[in-house]
mmJSON file of the N, C-alpha and C atoms, coordinates in Angstrom:
{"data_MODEL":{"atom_site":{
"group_PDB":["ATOM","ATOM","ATOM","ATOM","ATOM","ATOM","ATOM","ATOM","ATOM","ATOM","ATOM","ATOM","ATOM","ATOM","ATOM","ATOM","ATOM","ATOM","ATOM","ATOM","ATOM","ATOM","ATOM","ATOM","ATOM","ATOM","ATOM","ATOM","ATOM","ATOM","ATOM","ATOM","ATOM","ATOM","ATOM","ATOM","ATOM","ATOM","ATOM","ATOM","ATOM","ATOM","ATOM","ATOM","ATOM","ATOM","ATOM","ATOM","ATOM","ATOM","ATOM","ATOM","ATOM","ATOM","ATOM","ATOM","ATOM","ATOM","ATOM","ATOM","ATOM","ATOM","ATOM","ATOM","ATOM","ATOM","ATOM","ATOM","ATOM","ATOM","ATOM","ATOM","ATOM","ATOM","ATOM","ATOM","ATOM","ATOM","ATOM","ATOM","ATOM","ATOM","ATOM","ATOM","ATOM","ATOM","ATOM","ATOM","ATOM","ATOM","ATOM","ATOM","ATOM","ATOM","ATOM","ATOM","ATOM","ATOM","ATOM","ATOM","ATOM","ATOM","ATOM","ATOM","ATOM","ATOM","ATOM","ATOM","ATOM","ATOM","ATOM","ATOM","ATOM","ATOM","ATOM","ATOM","ATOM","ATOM","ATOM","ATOM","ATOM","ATOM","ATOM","ATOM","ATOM","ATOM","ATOM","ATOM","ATOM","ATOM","ATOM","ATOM","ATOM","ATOM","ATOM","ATOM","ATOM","ATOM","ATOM","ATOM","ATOM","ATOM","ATOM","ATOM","ATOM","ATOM","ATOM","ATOM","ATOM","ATOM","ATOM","ATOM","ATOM","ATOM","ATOM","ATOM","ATOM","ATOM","ATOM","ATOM","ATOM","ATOM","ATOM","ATOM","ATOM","ATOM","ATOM","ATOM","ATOM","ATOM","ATOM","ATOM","ATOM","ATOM","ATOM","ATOM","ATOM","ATOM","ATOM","ATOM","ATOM","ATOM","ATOM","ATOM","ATOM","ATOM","ATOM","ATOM","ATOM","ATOM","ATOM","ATOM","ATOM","ATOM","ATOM","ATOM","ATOM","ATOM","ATOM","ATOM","ATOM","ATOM","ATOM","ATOM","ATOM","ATOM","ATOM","ATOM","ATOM","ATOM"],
"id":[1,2,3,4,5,6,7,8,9,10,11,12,13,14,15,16,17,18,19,20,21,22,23,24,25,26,27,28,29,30,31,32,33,34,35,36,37,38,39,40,41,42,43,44,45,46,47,48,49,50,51,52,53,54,55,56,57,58,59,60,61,62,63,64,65,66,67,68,69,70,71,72,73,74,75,76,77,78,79,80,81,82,83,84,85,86,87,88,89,90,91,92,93,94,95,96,97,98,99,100,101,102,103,104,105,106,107,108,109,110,111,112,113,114,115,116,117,118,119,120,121,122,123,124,125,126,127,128,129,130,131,132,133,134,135,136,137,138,139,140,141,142,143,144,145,146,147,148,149,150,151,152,153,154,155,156,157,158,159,160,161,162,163,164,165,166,167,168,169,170,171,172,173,174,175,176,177,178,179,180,181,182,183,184,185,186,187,188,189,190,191,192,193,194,195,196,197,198,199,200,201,202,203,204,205,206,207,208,209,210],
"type_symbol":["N","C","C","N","C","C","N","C","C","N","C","C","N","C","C","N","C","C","N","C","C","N","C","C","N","C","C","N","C","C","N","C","C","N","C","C","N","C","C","N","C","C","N","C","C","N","C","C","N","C","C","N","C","C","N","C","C","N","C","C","N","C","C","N","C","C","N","C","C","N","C","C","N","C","C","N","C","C","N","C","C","N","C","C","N","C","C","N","C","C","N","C","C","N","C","C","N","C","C","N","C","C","N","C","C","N","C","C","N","C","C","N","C","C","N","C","C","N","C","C","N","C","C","N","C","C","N","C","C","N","C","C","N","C","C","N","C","C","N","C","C","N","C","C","N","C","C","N","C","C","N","C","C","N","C","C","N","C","C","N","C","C","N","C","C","N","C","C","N","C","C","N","C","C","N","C","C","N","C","C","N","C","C","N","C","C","N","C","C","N","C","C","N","C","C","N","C","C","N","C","C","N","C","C","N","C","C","N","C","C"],
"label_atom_id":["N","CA","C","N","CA","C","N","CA","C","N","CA","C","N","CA","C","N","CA","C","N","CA","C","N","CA","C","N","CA","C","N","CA","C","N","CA","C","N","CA","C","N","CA","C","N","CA","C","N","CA","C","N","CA","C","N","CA","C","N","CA","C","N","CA","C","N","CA","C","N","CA","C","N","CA","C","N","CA","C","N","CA","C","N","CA","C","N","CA","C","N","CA","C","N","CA","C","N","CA","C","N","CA","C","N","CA","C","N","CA","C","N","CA","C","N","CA","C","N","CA","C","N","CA","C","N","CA","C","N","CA","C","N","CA","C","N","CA","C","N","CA","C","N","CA","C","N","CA","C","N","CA","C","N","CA","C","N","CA","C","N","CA","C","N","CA","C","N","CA","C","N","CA","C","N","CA","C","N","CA","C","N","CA","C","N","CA","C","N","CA","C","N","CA","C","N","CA","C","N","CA","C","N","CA","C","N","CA","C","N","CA","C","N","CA","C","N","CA","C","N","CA","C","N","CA","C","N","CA","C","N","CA","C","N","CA","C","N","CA","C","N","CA","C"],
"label_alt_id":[null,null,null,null,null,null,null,null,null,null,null,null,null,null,null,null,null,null,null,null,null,null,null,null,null,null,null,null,null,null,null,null,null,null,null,null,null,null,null,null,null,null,null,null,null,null,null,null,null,null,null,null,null,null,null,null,null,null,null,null,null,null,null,null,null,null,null,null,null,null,null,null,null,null,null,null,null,null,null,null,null,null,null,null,null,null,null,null,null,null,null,null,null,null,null,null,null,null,null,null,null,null,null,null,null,null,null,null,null,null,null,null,null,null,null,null,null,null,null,null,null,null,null,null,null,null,null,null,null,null,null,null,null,null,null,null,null,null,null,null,null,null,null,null,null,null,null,null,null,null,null,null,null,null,null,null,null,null,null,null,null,null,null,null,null,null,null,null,null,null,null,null,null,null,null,null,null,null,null,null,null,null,null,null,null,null,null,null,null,null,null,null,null,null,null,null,null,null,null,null,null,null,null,null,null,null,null,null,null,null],
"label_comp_id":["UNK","UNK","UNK","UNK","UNK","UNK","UNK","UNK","UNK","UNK","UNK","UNK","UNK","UNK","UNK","UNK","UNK","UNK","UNK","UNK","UNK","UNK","UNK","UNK","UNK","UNK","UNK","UNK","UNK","UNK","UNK","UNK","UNK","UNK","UNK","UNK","UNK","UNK","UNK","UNK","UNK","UNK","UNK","UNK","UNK","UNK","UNK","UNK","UNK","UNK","UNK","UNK","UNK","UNK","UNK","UNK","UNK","UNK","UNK","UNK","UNK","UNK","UNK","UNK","UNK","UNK","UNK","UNK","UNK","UNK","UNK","UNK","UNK","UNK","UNK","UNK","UNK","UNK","UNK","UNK","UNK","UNK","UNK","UNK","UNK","UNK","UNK","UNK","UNK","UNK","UNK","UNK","UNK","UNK","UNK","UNK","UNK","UNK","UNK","UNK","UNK","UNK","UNK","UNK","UNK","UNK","UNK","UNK","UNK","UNK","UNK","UNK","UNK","UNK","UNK","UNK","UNK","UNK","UNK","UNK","UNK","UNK","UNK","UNK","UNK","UNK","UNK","UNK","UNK","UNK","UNK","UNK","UNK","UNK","UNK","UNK","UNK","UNK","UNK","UNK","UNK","UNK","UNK","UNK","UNK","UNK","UNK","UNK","UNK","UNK","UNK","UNK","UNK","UNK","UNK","UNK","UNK","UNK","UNK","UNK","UNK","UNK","UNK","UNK","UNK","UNK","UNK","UNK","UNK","UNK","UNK","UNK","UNK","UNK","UNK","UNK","UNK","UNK","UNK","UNK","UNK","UNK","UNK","UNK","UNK","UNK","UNK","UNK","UNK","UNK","UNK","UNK","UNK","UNK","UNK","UNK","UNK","UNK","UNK","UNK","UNK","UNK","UNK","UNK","UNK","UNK","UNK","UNK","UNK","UNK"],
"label_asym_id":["A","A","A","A","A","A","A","A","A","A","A","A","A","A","A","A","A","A","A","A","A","A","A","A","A","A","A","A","A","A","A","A","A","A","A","A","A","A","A","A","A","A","A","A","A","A","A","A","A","A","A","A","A","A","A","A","A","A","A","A","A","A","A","A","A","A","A","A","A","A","A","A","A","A","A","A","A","A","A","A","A","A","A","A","A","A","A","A","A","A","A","A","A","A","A","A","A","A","A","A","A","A","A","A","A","A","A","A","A","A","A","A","A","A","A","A","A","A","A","A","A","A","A","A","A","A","A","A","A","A","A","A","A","A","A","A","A","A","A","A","A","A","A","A","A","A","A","A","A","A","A","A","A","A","A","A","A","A","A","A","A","A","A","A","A","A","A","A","A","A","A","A","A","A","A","A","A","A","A","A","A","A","A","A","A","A","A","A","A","A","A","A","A","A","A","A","A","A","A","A","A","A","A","A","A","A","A","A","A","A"],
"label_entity_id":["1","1","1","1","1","1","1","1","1","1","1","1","1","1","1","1","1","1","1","1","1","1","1","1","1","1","1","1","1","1","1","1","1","1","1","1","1","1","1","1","1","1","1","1","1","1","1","1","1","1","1","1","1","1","1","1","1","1","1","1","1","1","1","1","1","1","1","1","1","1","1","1","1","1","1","1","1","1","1","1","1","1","1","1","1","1","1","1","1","1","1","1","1","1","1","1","1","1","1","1","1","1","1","1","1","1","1","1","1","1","1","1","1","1","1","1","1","1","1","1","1","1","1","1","1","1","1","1","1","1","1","1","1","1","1","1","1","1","1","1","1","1","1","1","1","1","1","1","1","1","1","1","1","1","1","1","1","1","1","1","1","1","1","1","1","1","1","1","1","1","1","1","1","1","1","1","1","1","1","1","1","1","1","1","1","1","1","1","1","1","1","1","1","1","1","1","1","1","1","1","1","1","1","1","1","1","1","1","1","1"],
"label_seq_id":[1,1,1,2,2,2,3,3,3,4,4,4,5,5,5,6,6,6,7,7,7,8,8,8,9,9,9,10,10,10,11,11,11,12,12,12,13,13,13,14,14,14,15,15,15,16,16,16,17,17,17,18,18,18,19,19,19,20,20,20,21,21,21,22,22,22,23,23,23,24,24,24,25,25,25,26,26,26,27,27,27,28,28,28,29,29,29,30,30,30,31,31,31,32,32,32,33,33,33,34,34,34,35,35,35,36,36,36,37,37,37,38,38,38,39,39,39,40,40,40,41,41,41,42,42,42,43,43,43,44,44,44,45,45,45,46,46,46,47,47,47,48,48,48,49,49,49,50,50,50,51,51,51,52,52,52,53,53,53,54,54,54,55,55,55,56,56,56,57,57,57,58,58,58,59,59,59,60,60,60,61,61,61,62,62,62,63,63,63,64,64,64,65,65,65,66,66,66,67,67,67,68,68,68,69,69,69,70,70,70],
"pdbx_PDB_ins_code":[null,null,null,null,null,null,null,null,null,null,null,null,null,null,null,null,null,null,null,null,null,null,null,null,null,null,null,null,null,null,null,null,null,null,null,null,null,null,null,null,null,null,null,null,null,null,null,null,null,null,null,null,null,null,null,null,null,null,null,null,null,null,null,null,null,null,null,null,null,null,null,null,null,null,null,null,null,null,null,null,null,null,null,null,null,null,null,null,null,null,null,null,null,null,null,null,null,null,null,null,null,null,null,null,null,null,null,null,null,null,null,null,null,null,null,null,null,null,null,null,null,null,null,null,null,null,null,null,null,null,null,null,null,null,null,null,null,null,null,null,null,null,null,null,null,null,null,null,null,null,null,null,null,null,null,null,null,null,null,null,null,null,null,null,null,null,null,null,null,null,null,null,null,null,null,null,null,null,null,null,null,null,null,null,null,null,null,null,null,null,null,null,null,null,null,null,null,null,null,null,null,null,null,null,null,null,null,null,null,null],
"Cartn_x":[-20.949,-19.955,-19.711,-19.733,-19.816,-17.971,-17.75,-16.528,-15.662,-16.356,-15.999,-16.557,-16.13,-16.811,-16.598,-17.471,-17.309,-16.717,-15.364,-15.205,-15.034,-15.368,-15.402,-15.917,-17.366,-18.153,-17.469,-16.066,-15.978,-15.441,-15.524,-14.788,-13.605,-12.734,-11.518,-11.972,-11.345,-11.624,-11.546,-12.628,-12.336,-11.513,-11.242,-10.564,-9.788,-9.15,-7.282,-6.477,-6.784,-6.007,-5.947,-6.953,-7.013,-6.34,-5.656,-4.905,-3.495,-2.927,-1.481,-0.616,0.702,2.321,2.879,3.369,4.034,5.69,6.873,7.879,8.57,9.813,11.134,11.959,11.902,12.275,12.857,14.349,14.82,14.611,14.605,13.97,15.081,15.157,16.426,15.496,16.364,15.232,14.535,15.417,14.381,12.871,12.63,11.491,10.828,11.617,10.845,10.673,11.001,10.69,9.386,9.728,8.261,7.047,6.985,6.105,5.159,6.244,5.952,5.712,6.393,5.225,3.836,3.864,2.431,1.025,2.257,0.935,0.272,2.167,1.005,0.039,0.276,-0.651,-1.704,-2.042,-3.708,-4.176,-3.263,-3.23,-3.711,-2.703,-2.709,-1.13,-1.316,-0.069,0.655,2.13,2.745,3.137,2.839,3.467,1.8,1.036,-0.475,-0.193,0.381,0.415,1.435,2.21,3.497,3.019,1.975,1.169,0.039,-0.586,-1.436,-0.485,0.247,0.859,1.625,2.421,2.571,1.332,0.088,-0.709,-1.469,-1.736,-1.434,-0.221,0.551,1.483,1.218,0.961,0.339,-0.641,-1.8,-3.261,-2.926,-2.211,-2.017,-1.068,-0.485,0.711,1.956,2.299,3.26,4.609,5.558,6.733,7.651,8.946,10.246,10.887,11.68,12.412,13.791,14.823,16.01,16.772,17.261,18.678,19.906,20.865,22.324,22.752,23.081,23.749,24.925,26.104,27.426,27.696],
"Cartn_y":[67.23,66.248,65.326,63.796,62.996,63.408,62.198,62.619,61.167,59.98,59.065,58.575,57.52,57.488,55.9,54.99,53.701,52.821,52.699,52.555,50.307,50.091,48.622,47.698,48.608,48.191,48.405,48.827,50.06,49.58,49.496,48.628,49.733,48.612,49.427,50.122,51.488,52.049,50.853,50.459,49.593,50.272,51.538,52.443,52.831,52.325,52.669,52.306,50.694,50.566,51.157,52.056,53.26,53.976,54.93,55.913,55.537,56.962,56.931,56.561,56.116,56.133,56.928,58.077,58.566,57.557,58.615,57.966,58.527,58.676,59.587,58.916,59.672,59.09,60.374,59.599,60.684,60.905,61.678,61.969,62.589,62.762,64.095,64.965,65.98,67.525,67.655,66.663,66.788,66.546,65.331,64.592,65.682,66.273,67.279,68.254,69.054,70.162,69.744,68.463,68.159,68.309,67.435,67.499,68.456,69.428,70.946,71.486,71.052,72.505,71.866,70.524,70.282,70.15,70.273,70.894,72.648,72.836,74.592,74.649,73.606,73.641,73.144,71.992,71.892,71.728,72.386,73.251,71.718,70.868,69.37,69.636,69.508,69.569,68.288,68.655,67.861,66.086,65.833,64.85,63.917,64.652,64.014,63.089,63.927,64.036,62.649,62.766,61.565,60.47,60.215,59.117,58.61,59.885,59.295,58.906,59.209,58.87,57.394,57.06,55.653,54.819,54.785,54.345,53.988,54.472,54.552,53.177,53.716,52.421,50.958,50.76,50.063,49.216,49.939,49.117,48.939,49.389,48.773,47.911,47.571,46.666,46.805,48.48,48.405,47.975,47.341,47.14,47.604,47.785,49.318,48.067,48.781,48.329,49.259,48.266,49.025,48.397,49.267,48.476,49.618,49.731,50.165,50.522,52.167,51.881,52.332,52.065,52.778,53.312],
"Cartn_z":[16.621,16.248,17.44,17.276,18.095,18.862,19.898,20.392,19.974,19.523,18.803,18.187,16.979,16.407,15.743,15.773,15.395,14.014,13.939,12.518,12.165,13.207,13.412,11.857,11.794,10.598,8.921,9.398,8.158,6.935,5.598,4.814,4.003,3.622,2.761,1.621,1.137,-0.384,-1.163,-1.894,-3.05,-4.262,-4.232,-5.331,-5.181,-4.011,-3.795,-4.565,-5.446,-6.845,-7.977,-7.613,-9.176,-8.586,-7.782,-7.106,-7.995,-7.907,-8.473,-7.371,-7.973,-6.665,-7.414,-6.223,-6.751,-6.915,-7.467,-8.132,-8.165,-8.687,-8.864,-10.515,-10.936,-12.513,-13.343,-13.99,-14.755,-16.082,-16.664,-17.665,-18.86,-20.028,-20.383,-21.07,-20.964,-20.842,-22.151,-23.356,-24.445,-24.147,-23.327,-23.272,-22.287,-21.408,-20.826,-21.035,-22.337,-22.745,-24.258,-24.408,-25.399,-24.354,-23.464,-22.76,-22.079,-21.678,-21.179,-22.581,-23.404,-24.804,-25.347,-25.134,-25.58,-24.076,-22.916,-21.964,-22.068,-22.603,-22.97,-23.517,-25.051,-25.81,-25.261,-24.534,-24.039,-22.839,-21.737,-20.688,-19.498,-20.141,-19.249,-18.74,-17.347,-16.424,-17.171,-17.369,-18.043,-17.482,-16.408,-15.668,-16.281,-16.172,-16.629,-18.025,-18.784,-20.054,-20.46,-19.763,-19.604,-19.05,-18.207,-17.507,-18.471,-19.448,-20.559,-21.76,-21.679,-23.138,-22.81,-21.296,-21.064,-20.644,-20.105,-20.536,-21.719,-22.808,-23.581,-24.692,-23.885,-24.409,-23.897,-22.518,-21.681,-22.357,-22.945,-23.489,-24.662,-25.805,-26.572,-26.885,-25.538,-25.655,-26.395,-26.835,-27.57,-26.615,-28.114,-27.429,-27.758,-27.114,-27.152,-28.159,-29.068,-30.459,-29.769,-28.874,-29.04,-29.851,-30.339,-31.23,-31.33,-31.029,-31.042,-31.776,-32.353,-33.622,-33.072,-33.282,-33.296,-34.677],
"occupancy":[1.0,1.0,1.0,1.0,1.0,1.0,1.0,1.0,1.0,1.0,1.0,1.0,1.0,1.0,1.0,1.0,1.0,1.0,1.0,1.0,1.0,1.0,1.0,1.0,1.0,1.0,1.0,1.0,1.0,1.0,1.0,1.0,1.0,1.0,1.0,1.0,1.0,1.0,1.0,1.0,1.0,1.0,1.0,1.0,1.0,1.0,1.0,1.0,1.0,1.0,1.0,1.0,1.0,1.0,1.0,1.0,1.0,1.0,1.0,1.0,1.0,1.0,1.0,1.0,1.0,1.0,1.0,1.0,1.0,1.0,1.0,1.0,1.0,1.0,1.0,1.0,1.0,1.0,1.0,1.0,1.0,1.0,1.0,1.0,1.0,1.0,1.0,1.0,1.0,1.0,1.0,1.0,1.0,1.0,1.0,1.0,1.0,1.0,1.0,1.0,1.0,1.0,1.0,1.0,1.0,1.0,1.0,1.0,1.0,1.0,1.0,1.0,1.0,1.0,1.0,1.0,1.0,1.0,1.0,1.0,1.0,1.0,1.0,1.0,1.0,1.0,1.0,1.0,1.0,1.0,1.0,1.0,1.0,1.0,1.0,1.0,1.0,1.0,1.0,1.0,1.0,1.0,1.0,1.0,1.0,1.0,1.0,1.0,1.0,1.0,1.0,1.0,1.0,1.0,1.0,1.0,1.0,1.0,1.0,1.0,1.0,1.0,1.0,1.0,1.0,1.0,1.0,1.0,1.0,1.0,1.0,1.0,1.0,1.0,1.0,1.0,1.0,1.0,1.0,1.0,1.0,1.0,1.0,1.0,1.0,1.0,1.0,1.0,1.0,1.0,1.0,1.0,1.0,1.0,1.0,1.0,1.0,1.0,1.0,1.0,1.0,1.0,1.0,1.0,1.0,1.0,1.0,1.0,1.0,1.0],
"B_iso_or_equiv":[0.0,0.0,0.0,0.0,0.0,0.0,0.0,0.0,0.0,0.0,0.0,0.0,0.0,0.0,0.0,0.0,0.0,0.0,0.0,0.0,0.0,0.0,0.0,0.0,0.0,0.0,0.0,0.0,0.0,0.0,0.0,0.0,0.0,0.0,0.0,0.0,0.0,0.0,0.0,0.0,0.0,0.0,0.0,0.0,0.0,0.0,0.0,0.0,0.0,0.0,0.0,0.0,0.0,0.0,0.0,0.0,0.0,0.0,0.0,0.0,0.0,0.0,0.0,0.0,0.0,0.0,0.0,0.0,0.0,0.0,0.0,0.0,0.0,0.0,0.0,0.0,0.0,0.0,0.0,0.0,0.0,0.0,0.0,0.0,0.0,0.0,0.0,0.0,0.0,0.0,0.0,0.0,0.0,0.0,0.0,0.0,0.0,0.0,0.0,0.0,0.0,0.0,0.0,0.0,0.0,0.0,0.0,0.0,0.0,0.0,0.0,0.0,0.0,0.0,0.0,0.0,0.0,0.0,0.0,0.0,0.0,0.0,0.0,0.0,0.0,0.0,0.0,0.0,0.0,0.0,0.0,0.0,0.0,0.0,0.0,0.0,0.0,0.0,0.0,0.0,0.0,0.0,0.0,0.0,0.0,0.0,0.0,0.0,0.0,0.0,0.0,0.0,0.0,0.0,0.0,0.0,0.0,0.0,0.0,0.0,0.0,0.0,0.0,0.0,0.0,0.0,0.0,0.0,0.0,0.0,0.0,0.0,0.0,0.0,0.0,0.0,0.0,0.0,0.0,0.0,0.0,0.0,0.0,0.0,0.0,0.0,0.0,0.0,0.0,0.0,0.0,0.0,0.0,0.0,0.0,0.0,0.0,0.0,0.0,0.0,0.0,0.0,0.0,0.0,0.0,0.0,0.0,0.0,0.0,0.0],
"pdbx_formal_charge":[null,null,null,null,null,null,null,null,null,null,null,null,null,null,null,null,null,null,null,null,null,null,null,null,null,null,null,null,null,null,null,null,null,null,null,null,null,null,null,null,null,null,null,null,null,null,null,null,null,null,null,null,null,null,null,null,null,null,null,null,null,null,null,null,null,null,null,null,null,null,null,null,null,null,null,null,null,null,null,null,null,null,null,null,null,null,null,null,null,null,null,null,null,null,null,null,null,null,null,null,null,null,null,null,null,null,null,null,null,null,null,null,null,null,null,null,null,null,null,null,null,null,null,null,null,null,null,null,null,null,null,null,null,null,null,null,null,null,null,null,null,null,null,null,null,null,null,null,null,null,null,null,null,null,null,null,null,null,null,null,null,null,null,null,null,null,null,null,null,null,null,null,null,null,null,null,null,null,null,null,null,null,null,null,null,null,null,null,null,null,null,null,null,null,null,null,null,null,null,null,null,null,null,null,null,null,null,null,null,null],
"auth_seq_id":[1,1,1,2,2,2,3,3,3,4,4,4,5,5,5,6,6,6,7,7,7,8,8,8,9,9,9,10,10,10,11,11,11,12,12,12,13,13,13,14,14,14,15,15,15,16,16,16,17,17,17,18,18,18,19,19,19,20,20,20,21,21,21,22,22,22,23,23,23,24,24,24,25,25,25,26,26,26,27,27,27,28,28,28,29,29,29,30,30,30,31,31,31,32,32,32,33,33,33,34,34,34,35,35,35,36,36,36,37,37,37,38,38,38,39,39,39,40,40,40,41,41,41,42,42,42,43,43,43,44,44,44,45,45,45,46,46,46,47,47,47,48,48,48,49,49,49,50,50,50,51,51,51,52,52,52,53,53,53,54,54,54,55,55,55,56,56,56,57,57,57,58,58,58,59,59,59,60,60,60,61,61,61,62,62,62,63,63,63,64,64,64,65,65,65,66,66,66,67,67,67,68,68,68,69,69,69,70,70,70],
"auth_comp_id":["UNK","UNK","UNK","UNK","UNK","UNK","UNK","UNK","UNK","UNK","UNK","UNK","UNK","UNK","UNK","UNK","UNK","UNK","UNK","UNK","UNK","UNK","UNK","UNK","UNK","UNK","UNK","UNK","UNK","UNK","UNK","UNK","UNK","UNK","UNK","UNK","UNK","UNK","UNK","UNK","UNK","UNK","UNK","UNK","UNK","UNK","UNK","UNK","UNK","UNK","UNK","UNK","UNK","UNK","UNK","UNK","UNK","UNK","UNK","UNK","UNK","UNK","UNK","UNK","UNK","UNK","UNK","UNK","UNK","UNK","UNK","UNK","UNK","UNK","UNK","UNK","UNK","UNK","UNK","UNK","UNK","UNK","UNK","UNK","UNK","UNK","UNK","UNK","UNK","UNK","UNK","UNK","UNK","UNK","UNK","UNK","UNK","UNK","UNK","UNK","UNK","UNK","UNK","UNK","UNK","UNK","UNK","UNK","UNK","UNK","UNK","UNK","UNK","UNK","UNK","UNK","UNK","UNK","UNK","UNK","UNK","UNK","UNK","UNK","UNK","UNK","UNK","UNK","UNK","UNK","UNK","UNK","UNK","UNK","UNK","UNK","UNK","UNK","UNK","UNK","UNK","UNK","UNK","UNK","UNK","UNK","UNK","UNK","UNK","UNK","UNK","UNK","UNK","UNK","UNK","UNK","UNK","UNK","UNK","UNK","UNK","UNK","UNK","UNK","UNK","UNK","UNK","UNK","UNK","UNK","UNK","UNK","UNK","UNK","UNK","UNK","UNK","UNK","UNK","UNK","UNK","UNK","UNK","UNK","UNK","UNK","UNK","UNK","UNK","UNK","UNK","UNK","UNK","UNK","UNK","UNK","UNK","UNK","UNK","UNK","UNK","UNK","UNK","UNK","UNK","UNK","UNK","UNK","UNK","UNK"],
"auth_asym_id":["A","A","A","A","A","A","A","A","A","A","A","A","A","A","A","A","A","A","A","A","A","A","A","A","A","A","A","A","A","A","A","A","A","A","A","A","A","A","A","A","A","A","A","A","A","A","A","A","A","A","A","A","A","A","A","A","A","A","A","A","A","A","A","A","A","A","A","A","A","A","A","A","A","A","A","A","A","A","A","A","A","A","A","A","A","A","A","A","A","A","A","A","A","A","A","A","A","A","A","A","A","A","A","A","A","A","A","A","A","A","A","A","A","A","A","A","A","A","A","A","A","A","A","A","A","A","A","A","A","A","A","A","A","A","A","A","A","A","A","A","A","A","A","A","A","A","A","A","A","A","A","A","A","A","A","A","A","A","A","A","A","A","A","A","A","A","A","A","A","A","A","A","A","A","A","A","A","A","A","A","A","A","A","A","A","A","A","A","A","A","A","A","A","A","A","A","A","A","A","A","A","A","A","A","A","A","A","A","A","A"],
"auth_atom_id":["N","CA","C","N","CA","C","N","CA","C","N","CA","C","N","CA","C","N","CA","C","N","CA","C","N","CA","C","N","CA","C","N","CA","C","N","CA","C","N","CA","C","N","CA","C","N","CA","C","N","CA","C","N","CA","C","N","CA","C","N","CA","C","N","CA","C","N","CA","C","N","CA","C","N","CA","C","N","CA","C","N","CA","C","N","CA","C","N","CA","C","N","CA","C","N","CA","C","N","CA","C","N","CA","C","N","CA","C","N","CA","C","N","CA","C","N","CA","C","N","CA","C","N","CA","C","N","CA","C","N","CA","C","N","CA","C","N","CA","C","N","CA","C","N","CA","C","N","CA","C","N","CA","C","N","CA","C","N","CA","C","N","CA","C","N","CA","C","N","CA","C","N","CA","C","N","CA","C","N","CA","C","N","CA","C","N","CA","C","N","CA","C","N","CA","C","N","CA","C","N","CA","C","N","CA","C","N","CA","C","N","CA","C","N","CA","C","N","CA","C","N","CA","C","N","CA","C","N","CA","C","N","CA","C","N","CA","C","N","CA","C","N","CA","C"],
"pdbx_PDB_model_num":[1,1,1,1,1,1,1,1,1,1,1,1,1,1,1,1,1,1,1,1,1,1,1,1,1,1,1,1,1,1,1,1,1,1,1,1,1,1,1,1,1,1,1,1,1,1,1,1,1,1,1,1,1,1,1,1,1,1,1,1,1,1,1,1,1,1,1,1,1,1,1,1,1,1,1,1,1,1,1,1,1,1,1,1,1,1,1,1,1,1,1,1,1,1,1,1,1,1,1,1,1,1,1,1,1,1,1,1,1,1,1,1,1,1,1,1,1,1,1,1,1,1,1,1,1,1,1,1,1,1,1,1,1,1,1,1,1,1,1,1,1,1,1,1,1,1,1,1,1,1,1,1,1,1,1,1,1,1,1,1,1,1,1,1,1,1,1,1,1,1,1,1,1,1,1,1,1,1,1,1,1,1,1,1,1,1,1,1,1,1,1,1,1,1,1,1,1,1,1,1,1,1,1,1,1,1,1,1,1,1]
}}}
């Protein structure tokens, strides 16, 4: 193993924009207890599962319908 080593030439990951950020986001435990029973079911860590399912929303461009009821 050299004792240095030349990184002058070196170029950036071109695939650092595919990498996740992480985040801090609240959730209510309904949404997190769906999530956690359908990772049991197909043994996808649940936070995965929540990142495919808003992607997901993402490509097909859906859009959130709030409306208020009192």
């Amino acid at each position: 193993m050299k004792k240095e080593y030349d990184f002058s030439k070196a170029k950036k990951n071109p695939y650092t924009k595919l990498l996740k950020k992480q985040i801090t986001i609240n959730l209510s435990e309904e949404v997190l207890d769906y999530f956690k029973e359908m990772s049991d079911k197909t043994s996808i860590p649940y936070q995965t599962l929540i990142n495919f399912y808003l992607l997901d929303c993402v490509k097909s461009k859906k859009k959130i319908d709030i409306s208020w009821k009192l």
